[in-house]
N, C-alpha and C positions, 0 to 999 in steps of 0.2 A: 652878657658874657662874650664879648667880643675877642674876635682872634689875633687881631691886626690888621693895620692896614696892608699888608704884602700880600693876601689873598684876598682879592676884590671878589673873584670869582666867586672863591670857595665859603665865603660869606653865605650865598647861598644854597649851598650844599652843606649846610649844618644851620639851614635857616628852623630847620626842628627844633632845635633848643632853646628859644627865644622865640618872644612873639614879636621882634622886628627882625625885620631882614632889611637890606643893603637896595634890594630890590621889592616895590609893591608885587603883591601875588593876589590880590583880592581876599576876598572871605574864604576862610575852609571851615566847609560843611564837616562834619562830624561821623562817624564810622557808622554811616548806615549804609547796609548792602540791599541792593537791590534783588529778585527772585533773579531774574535773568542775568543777576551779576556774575562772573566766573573771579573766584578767586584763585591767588597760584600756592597750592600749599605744599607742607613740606611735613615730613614724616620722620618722628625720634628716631635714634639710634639705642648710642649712649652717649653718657657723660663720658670727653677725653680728659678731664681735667677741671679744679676748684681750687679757688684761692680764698683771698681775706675779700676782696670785691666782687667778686662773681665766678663766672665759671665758662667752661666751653663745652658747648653739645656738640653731638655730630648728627646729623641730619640730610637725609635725602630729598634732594626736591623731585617731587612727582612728576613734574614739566616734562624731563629729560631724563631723571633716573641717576642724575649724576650726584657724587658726594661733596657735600659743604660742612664749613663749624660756623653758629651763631656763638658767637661772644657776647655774654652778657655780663655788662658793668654796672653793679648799685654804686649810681651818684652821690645816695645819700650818706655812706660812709667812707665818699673821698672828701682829703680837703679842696680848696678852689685851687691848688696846684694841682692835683691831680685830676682833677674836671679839665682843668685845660691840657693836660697832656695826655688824656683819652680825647677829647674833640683832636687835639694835634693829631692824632693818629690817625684819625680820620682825614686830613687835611691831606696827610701826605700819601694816605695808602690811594687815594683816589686820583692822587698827580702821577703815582706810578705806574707802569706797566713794563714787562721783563722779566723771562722763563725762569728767573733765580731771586725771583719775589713774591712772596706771598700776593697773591691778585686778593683786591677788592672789590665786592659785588654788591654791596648794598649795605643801609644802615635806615636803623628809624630809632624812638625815643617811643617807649612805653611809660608817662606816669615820671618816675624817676629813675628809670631803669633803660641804658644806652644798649640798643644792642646791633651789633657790627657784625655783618655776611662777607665770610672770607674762606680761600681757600683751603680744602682739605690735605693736607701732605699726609701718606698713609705709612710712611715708612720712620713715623717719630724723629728725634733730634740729633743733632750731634754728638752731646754727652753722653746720650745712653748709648750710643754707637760706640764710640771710643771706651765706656764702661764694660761692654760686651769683648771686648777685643783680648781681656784676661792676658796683660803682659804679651800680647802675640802683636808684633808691630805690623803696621799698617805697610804694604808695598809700596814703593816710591811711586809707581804707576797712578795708584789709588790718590796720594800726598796731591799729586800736581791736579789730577782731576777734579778734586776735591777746592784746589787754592784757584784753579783758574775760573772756576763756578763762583767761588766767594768776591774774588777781584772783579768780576764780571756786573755781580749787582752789588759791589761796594764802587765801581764806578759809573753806573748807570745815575745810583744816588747823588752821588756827587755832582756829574754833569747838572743836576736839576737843583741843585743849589743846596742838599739836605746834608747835614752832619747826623746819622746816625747818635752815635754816642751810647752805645749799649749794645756791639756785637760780642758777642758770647756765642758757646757752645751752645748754650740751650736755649738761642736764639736764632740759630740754623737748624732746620728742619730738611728732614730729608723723604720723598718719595721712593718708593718699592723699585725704582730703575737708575736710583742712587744718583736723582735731582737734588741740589741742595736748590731752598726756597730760605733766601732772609727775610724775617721775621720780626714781628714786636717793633713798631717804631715810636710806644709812648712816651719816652723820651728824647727824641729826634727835635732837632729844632732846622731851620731855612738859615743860611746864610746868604744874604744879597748876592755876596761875589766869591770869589776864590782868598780873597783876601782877608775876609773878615775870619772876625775872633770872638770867639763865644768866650764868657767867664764862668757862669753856676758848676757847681759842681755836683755833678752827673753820673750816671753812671754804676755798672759792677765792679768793687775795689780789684778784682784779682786781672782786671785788664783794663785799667785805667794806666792812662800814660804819665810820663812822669811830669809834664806842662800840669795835668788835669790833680796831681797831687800834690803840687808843688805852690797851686791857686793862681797859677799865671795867664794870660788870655793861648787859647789852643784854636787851630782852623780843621781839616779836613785830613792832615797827618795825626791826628788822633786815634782816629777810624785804622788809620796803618796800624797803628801801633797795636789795637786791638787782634786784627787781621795777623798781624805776628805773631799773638799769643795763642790765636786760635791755632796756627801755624807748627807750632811748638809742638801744642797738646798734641796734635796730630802725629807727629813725629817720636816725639817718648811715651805718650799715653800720660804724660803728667803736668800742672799746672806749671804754666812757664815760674811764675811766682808764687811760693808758699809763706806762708807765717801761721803764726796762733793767735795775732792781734792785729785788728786794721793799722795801729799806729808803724809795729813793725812790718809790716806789710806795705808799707807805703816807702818805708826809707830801704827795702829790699829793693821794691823798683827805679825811684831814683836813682840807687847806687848800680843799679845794672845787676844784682846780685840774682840770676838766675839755678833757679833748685837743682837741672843739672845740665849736662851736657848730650849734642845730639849723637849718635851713635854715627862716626864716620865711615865706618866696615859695612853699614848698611845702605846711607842714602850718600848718595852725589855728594862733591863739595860745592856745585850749584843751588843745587836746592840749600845745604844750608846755608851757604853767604846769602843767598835771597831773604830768608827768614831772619837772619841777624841785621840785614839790614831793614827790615820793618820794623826790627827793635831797637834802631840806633837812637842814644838818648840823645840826640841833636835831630829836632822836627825837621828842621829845612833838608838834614842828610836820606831822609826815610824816602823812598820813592813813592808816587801818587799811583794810583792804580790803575790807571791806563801806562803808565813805565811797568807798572808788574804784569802785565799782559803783554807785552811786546818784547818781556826777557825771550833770551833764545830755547830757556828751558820748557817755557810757558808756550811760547810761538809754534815751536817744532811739532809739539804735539796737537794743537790747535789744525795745525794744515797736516792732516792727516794723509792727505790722496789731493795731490794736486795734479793726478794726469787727470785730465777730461779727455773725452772722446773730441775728436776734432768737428769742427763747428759746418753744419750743414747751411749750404747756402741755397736756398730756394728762388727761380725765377719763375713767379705764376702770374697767370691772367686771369683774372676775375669779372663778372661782370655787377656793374654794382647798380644799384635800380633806389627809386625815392617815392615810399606809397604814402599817402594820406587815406585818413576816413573817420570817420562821425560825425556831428552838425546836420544827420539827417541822410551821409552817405552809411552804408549797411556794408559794402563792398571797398575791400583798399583800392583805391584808386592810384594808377600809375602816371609817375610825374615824367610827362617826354620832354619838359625843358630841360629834365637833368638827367644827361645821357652819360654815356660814359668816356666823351670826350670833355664831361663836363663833372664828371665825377661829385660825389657829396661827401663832407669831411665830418660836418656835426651837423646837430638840424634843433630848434629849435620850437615851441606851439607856447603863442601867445592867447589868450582870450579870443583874439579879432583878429590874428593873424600868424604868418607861417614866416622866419628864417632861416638859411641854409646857408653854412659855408661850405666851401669845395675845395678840392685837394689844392687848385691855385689862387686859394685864398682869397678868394671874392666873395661878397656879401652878396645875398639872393634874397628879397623878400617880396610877398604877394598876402593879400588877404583871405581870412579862412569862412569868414563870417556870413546867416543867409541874411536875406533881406536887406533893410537901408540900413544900416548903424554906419550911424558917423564917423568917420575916420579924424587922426589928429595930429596925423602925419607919424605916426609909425614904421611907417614903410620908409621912409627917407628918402622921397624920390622928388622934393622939392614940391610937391603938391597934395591933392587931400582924396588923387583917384583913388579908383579900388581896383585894385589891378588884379585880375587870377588870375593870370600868370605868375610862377615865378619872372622877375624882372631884377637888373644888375642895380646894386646903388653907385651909380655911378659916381655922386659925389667924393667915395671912398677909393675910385681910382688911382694905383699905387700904394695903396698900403697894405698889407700884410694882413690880411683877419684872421686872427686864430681861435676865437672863439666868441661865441655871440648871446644872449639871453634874451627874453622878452618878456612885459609883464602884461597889464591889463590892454594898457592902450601906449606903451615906450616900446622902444629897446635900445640895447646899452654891446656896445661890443668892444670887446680887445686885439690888439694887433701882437705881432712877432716883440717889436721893441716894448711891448706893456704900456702903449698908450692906451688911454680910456674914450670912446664915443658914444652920444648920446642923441637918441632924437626923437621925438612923439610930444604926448600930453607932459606938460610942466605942473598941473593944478597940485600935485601934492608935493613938490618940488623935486621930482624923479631924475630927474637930469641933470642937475648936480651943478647947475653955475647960477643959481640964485634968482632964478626968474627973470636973468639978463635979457630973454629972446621971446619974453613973453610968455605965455599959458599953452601955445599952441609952437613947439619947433619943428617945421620941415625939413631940416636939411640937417644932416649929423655938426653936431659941435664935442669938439674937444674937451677934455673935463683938466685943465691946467694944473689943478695939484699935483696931481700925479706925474707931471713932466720929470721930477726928481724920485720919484717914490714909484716906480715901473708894476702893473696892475697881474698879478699870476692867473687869477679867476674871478669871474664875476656871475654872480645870480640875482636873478628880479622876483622878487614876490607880484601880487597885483598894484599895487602901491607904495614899492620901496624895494630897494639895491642894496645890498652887500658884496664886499668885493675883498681878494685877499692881495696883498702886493706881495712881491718876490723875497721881502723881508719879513715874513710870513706875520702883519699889521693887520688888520680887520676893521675896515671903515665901512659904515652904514649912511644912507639918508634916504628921506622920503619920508611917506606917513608913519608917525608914532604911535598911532593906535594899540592899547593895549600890548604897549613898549617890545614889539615887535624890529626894533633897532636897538636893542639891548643895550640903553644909553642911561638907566637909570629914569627915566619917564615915559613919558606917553605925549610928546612934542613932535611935532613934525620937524624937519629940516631939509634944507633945501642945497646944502653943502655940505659933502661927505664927510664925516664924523668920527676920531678913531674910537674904535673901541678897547674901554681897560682891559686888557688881559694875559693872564699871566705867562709871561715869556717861556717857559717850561711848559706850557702847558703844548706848544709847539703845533698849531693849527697847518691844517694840509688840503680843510679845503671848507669852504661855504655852500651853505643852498638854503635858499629860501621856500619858503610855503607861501601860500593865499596870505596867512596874516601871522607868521611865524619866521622865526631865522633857525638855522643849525648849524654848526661848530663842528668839524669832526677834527679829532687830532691824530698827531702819528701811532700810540698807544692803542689805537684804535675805541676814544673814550667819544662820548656825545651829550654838547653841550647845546641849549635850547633856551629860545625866548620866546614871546607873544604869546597868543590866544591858546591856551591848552585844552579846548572844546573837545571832548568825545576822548580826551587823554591822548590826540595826535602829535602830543611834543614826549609822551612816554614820561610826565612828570609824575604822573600821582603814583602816593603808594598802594600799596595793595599786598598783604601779606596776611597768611595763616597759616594756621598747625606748629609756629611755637608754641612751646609749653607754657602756660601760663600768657602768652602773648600774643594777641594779636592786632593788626594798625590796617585802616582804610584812611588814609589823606589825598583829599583833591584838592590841584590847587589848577585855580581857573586860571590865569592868565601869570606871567611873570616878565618884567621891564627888565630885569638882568640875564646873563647867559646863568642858566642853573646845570648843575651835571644832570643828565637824565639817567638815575642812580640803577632801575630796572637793564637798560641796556649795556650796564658794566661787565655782565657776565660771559657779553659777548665782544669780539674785536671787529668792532663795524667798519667796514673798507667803504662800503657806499649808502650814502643817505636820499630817497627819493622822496619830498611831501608832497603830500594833495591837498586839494579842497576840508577835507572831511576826516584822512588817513592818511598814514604813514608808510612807507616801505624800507626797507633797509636790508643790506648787503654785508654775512661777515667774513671776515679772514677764509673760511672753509666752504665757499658758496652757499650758504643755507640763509632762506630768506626769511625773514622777520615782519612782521606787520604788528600795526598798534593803530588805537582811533575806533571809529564809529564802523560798526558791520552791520546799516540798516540793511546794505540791498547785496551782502556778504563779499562786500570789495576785500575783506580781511583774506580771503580763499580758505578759511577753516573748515568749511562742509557745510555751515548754518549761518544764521541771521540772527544770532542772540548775541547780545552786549558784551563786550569782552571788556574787561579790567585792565590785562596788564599785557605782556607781548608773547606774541604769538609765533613761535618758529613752523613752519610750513612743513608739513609735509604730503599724503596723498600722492596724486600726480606730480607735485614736485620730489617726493623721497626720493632720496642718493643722486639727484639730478644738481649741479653747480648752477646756479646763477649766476650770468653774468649781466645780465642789464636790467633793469627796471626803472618802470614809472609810473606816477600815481598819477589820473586825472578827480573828475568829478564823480565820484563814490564810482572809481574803476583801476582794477589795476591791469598793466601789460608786462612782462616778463619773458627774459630770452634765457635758453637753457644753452651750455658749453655742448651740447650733443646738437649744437642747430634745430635746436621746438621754439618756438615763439607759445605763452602761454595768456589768456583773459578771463579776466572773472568779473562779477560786481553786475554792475548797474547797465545793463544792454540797451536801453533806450536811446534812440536816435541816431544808431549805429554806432555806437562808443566801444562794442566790440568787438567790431568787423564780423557780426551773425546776420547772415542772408535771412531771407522769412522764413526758407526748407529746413533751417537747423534751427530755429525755434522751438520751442515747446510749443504742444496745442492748445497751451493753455494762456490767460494771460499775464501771468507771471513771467515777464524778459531777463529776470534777473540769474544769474548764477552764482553760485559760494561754490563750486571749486572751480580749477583752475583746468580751462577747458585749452586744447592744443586749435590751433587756430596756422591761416595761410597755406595751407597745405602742406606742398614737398619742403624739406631741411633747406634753412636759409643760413648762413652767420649776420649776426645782429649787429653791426660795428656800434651803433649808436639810437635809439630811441627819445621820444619826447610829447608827455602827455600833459595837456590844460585843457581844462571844462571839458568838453565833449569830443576833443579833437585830437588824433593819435598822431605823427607823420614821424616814420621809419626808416633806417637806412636797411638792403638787406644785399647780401653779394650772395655769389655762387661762382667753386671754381671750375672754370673751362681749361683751364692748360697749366701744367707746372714742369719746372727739370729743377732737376738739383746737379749738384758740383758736388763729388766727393774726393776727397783729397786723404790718401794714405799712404806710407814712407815705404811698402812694397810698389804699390803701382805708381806710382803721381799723379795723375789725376784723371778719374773717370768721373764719366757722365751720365747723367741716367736721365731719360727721356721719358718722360712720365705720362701713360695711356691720355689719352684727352678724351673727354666723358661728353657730346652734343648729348643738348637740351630737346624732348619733343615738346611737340605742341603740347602736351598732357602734361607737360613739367615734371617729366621723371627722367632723369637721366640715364645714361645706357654706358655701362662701362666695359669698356672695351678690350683691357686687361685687368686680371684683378692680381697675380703674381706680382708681390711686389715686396724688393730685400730692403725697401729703405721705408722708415716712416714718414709721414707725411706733417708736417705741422701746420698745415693750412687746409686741412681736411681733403687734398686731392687724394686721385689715386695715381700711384705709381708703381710703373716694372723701369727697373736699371741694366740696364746694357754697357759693355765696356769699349772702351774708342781703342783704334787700331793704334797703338804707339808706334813711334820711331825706330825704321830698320832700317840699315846698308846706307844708303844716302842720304839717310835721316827723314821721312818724311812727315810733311808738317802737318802739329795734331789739325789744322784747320781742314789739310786736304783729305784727312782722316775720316774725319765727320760729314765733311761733303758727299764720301764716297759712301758713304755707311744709308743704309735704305731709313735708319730711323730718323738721321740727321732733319732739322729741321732748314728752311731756305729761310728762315725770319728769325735768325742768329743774331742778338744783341751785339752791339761793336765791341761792347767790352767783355763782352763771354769769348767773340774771335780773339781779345786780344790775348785774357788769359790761357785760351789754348794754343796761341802761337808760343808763348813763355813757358806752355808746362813741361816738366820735366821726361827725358827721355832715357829709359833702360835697353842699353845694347843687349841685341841674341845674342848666347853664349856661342861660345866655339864649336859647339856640337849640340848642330841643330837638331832639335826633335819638332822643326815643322810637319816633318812626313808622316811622322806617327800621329797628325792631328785628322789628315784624310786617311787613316788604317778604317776599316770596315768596324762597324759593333761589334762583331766576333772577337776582334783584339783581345776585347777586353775582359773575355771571360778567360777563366785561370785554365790554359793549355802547356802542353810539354813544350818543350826550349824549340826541340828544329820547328814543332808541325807552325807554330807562333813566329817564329822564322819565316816560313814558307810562304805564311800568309803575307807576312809583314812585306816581302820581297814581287808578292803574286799582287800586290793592290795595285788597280789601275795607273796611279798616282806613280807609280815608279816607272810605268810604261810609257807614260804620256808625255812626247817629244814637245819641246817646247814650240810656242809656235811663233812661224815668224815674223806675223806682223806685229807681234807683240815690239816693244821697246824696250832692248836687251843690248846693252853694253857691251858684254862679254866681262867686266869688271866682274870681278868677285868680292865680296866683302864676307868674311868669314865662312868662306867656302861654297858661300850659294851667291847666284846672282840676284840680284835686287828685283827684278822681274819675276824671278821664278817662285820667288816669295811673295809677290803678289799674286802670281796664278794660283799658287799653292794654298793660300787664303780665302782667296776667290772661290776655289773649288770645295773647299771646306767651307765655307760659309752658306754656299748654295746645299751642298750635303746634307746641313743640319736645318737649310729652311725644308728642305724635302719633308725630310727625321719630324720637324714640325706639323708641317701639311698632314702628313702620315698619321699623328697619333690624333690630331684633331678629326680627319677622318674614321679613323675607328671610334672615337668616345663618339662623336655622333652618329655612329651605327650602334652600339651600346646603346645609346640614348634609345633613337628609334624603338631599338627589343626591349627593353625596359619598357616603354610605353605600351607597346603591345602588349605584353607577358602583364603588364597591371589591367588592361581595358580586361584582359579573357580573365580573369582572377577577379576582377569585379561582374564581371555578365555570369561566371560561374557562381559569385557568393547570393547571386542577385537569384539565381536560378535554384540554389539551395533553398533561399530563404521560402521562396514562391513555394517550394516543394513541404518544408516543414509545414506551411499556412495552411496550403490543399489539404494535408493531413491532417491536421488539426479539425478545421473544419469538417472532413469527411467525421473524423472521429464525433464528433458533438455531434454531427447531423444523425451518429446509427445511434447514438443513448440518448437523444432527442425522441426516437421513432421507438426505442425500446421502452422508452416511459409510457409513451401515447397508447402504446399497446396494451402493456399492464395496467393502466389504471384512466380509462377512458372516462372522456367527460359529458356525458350527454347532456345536462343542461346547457352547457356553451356551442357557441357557431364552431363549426367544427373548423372553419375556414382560420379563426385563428389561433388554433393548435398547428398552422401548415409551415413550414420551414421553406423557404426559398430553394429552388430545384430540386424539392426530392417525389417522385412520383407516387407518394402517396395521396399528395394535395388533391392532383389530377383524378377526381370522383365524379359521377353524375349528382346531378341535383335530384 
């Protein structure tokens, strides 16, 4: 039952249906669950809906709590045109992704029965919308919101090569916040190009085009034309084209003969000529749907709010630091090669060794590894030392590194212009020029394919490379084991390889595992090859609590890229593989894991086998991740709040645990996600292999921002600067602060003195200002010598700025006068060594206004001084007024106790009395201090 050859890929993502696939996968075991298995199930609603082939449930997955519809299709009473236009649907729902399409999340085959996990829309279709409407027309407002949703995923489609071919009203679906979702694409077919022409004839008659009726070939202005129709309905509440017979019904739309006309008293003459022209019976005249989004009807309302706040520009200091640890260190260890004249950009952990690139682009690499292990020239320093130190590869002098990877015993790195370098062990042909330089390369070599075809990212498994070029192409080579190079075998190669894939499907980035590749695209879908050991490529299925259905398929290994169908539900932005497990990153920062939880690297809470994948929460809930990495059954994780977090496998320092924070037991291992490194770091970049972690981590010491607004022009805010103690806690020094921060400093903003009378320059401004900094960037001077300057008005109110606090409270006209006239400020003869022109500029001299400022400025640091002394004598009585409040509750309690005690000790003695014990010692009837104990013998 094959698809075609135009999805190579998706060959394997409907490799269910057939027992060959495009790609070997090995033997699949058959649906037995293990005790310790976790399955993901899912819980009835109801039925939405039945047809002649099957029907739609609606069901809750327990996972998350969220709502899904299983579609289920009996194959057995389609013909084989309709078997392939239900796998078609599957084909394309998986290539899609866009907020005004039905998302697809999964699918498997029961027996003969296909059933497809897709989104739930709660807000039903379009036709029954418009049925609900009872003659009451839709607002023009509603029309375009409604047309710009539909053009929006009738051009998504398009861009991806699909003709629809079956838009209808009750093929739009709508959500409870009046999202339309397009729908149904079992009649969809791919078109190569923009050009091509589909024949069959397809489709609902009451919005088929007149090409599509007429039997002529039609392209992707067919879809308009439907879009018209829908367009129509929307507009009168009735079918653009009526009849009583398909035959006249057909010659109604040929002829343009529409059932009526739009109501011009009601909507735009935009809106309607838009609509009329999706229904022009000339295809070439209809507009494509990226023209129907860029109308100005469409447009206008599109850019709803285009003031933004104006753009803060941040100068901060950081200091940025480079730790390593495990191989036996317990403790991160800090890297003084790379200081912060030396900054670190990316960092890289190979098996045997460590690289680093730096903000000025130089390669850095040193060995990680203990004892003798041979080296094979990984390091690229022309020979086979082992160098701990970081050390520069100098052979790479002048070029540009922008990013680097490493595998078992290589590594491979890229420059600015997207050249490719390679240098280490050749035995699996890792290096990519054909075993020209031998089994052992010292010294980086060039990888020449790529001269013309510029390299965007590259990732190293332990035995083989993947890389994406800037033409977003995806070439592999190195060992093929267990088709780990997703080339359709299990061949090694020894010269970079492209791989088939489907241009749409539009790849963003690569990463490789120990013995796997991974694929993510812009949709945020994920595609996977190699070893699918422990389910760490997220391939197997794993589903229950359909009705009537349930599927367990493992599939051990796979030589082609397959969709990893479980992780559809989410929009994965970062893919991290290990050894053993998986990590993953979605749209929403919430972390994902899949694979093997023997020593609970998964962070679930436990050490039992997990199935299918697992969204994180515990210690991570409501926290964003932004970095991760998997080593050897360990993960390490950085939270957007500055936590660095580790779990899993703690042996041999892989989680940076001292022996104090050990358990006492000998179990090293942890399943949750413990916070780790102490005080708050930001994590620019991380990088875990085997047992070895090496980290970038900054922290900010100093920031100012530049605020630019059209009353003042430009102020400056001078942002507290936080010193580090030796204890690594920072001490913040103001916490008052009117600006945000986006580099997690802290800041208080102050306003620079502007230009008065002679204009003075914002630079001498700042100079003279106590917060001004002496280590004023040239181009921070430059833009305050050009910022803008607002003259004093005519009638200065500098005087009223040195009036006493009294001013300001609400007094009668003279006694507020009197004050006003009685302030120092008005007595205070100028003085004369000051520098005074006798110029006036708007009535005051230029001097007198800076005394004037001067003296007000001192005023209000008093007014400061002032209130910081009082809170700290507050402070003080506070402390006091709690110590006596505690010594008093303290002196209570003592008092209730005595009492208590006395109490017990008299109905203690009152017992002894009444009802005495002579056969017992009488000594222990005696009650500590009461003087009856005190008897002769």
């Amino acid at each position: 039952m094959s698809l075609g050859e135009y999805e190579r890929h998706c060959d394997s993502i409907n490799s269910d249906f057939d027992n060959e696939s495009s790609g070997r996968s090995g033997p699949r075991p058959g649906p037995v669950l293990g005790g310790e298995q976790e399955e993901l199930h899912y819980a009835p609603i109801r039925v939405l809906g039945r047809g002649a082939f099957g029907e739609a449930t609606l069901y809750r997955r327990t996972e998350d709590d969220s709502l899904v519809v299983w579609k289920e299709v009996d194959l057995t009473r389609l013909s084989e045109k309709e078997r392939r236009d239900a796998l078609n649907e599957i084909v394309i729902l998986a290539l899609l992704q866009h907020d005004n399409i039905i998302a697809y999340y999964n699918h498997f085959m029961d027996n003969t029965t296909l059933l497809i996990e897709l989104e739930y829309c709660n807000g039903g279709n379009l036709y029954d919308k418009i049925l609900r409407q009872k003659d009451k027309l839709f607002e023009e407002e509603m029309v375009v919101w409604y047309l710009f949703q539909i053009a929006s995923a009738v051009s998504c489609i398009h861009r991806e090569g699909i003709l629809h071919r079956d838009i209808k009203t009750l093929n739009i679906f709508l959500t409870k916040a009046n999202l339309i979702k397009l729908g149904d694409y079992g009649l969809a077919k791919k078109l190569n190009s923009e050009y091509s022409m589909a024949e069959t004839l397809v489709g609902t008659p009451y919005y088929m085009s007149p090409e599509l009726c007429q039997g002529v070939k039609y392209n992707f202005k067919s879809d308009i034309w439907a879009v018209g129709c829908v367009a129509f309905e929307l507009l009168t509440l009735k079918r653009t084209f009526d009849a009583t017979n398909p035959l006249n019904l057909c010659l109604k739309i040929v002829q343009g003969n529409r059932a009526m006309e739009v109501d011009s008293s009601v909507y735009s003459l935009d809106l309607i000529h838009m609509v009329h022209s999706c229904l022009d019976q000339d295809p070439e005249k209809r507009p494509t749907a990226d023209e129907l989004l860029e109308t100005p009807l469409i447009s206008k309302h599109r850019r709803t709010s285009t003031m933004n706040e104006a753009p803060i520009a941040v100068v901060t200091s950081r200091t940025s630091e480079v730790y390593v640890w495990g191989g036996g260190k317990s403790s991160p260890q800090k890297l003084d090669a790379i200081k912060s004249g030396c900054s670190a950009r990316q960092v890289c952990a190979g098996n045997t060794h460590f690289a680093v690139v730096t903000v000025e682009k130089e390669l850095y690499t040193w060995v990680n590894m203990q004892g003798g292990t041979k080296l094979h020239g990984q390091l690229g320093h022309g020979d086979k030392a082992s160098y701990r130190q970081p050390k520069h590869v100098e052979k790479l002098q002048g070029k540009a590194i922008r990013q680097v990877s490493c595998g078992d015993d290589f590594t491979v790195c890229i420059t600015d212009e997207g050249q490719a370098f390679a240098f280490g062990s050749d035995y699996y042909g890792c290096i990519g020029v054909s075993k020209a330089f031998g089994s052992e390369v010292l010294e980086p070599r060039q990888l020449t394919v790529f001269l013309s075809n510029p390299v965007e990212q590259v990732s190293c498994g332990d035995n083989h490379v993947a890389v994406l070029t800037r033409n977003r192409e995806v070439y592999t080579w190195g060992c093929g084991e267990y088709g780990r190079l997703g080339l359709d075998s299990e061949e090694d190669h020894s010269l970079p390889q492209k791989v088939e894939i489907q241009k749409t499907s539009n790849i963003v980035s690569v990463q490789c595992g120990s013995d796997g590749t991974f694929l993510l695209t812009q949709a945020g879908k994920v595609l996977a090859c190699g070893l699918n050991e422990f389910n760490k490529l997220g391939l197997n299925q794993c589903t229950s609590g359909i009705i009537n259905h349930d599927a367990y398929q493992e599939i051990p290994y796979t030589t082609c890229f397959t969709l990893a169908k479980k992780l559809s539900f989410y929009k994965v932005r970062t893919i991290a593989p290990g050894k053993t497990h998986t990590a993953a990153i979605d749209e929403r920062g919430r972390l994902l894991t899949f694979g093997s939880n023997k020593c609970g690297q998964l962070g679930v809470g436990d050490y039992k086998k997990r199935l299918g994948i697992n969204l994180l929460g515990g210690p991570l809930g409501g926290k964003q991740v932004i970095r991760v990495s998997c080593g050897d059954e360990f993960t390490i994780a950085a939270t957007d709040d500055n936590h660095i977090f580790a779990w899993g496998n703690g042996g041999n320092g892989r989680l940076a645990m001292t022996p104090t924070e050990r358990a006492h037991s000998s179990d090293i291992c942890t399943s949750w996600p413990r916070p780790i490194f102490g005080s708050l770091h930001y994590v620019p970049d991380l990088s875990c292999r085997g047992w070895h972690t090496i980290i970038i981590v900054e922290k900010v010491i100093n920031s100012k921002t530049i605020l630019r607004s059209s009353s003042s022009g430009l102020s400056i805010g001078t942002v507290a600067q936080s010193s580090t103690a030796e204890g690594g806690e920072e001490e913040e020094s103001e916490r008052d602060s009117e600006t945000p921060d986006p580099s997690r400093g802290f800041r208080g903003t102050m306003e620079a003195d502007h230009g008065m009378g002679d204009r003075i320059s914002a630079t001498e401004a700042v100079a003279d200002s106590s917060a001004a900094s002496s280590s004023c960037p040239s181009w921070l001077r430059k833009e305050l010598e050009n910022a803008e300057f607002i003259p004093m008005p005519e009638n200065p109110s500098l005087v009223s700025l040195a009036s006493s606090e009294s001013d300001k409270e609400t007094l009668p006209y003279n006694e507020l006068k009197g004050l006003h006239l009685a302030s120092p400020t008005h007595r205070q003869p100028l003085d004369s060594a000051e520098p005074c022109s006798g110029q006036k500029t708007f009535g005051v001299p230029t001097a007198c206004k800076c005394s004037l400022l001067q003296t007000e400025v001192e005023r209000l640091h008093g007014l400061i001084s002032k209130c910081l002394a009082d809170q700290q004598v507050l402070q003080q009585q506070t402390n006091r007024l709690s110590a006596q409040l505690q010594s008093l509750s303290r002196r209570t309690e003592g008092s209730q106790q005595l009492e208590a005690h006395s109490k017990a000790t008299q109905t203690s003695k009152e017992e002894m009395e009444a009802d005495p014990k002579p056969d017992l010692d009488s000594d222990s009837w005696c009650l500590l201090g009461t003087d009856s104990c005190r008897f002769s013998l």
